[in-house]
C-alpha positions as YAML, in Angstrom:
chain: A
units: angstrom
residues:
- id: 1
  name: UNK
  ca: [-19.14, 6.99, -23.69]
- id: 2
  name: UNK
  ca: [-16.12, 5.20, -21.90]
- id: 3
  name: UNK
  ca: [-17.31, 3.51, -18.47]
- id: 4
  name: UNK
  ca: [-13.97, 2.89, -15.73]
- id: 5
  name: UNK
  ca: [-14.64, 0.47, -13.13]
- id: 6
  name: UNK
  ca: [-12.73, 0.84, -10.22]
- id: 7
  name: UNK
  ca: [-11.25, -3.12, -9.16]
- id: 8
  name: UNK
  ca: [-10.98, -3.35, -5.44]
- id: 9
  name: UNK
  ca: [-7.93, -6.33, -4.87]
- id: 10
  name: UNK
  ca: [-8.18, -7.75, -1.68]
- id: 11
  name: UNK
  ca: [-5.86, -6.47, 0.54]
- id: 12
  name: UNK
  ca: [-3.33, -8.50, 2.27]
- id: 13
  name: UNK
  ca: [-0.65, -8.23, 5.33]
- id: 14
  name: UNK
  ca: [2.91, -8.58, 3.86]
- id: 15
  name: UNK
  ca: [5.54, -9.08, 6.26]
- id: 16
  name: UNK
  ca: [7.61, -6.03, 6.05]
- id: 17
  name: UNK
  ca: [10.42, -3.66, 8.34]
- id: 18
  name: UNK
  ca: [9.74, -0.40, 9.67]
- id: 19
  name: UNK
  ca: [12.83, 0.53, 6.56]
- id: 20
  name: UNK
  ca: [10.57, -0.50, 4.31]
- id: 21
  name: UNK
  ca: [7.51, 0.89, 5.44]
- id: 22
  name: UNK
  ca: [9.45, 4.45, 5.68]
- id: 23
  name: UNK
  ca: [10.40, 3.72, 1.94]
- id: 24
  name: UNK
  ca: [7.36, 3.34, 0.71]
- id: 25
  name: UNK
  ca: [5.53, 6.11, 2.59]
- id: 26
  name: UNK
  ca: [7.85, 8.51, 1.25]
- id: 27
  name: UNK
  ca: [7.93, 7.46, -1.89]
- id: 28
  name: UNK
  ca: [6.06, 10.02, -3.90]
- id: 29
  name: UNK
  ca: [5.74, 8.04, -6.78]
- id: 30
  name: UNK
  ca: [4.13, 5.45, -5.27]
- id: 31
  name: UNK
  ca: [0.29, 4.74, -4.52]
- id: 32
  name: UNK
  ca: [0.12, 5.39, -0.40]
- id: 33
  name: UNK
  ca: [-3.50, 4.79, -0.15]
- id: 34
  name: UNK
  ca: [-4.44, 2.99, 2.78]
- id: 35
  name: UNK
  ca: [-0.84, 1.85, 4.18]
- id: 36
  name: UNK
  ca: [-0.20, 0.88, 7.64]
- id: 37
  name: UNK
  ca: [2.35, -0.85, 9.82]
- id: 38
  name: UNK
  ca: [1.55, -3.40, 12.53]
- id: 39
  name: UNK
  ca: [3.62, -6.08, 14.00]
- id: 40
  name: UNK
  ca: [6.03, -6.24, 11.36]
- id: 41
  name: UNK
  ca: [3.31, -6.21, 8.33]
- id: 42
  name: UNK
  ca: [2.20, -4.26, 5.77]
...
């Protein structure tokens, strides 16, 4: 029997544009879970 643990990283603001926030949100490829925008952060 294989076990997967799931890691949680702590999750951090990265300063970021609204371009780049667009990107990544509509970037199918990439892992959207849990991303927001907020005074200029990720």
């Amino acid at each position: 029997m294989i076990l997967a643990t799931k890691l949680k990283l702590p999750q951090q603001w990265q300063l970021a544009t609204w371009e780049d926030y667009e990107a990544l949100r509509d970037d199918e490829e990439s892992d959207r879970y849990k991303l927001f925008f907020e005074n200029h952060r990720l």
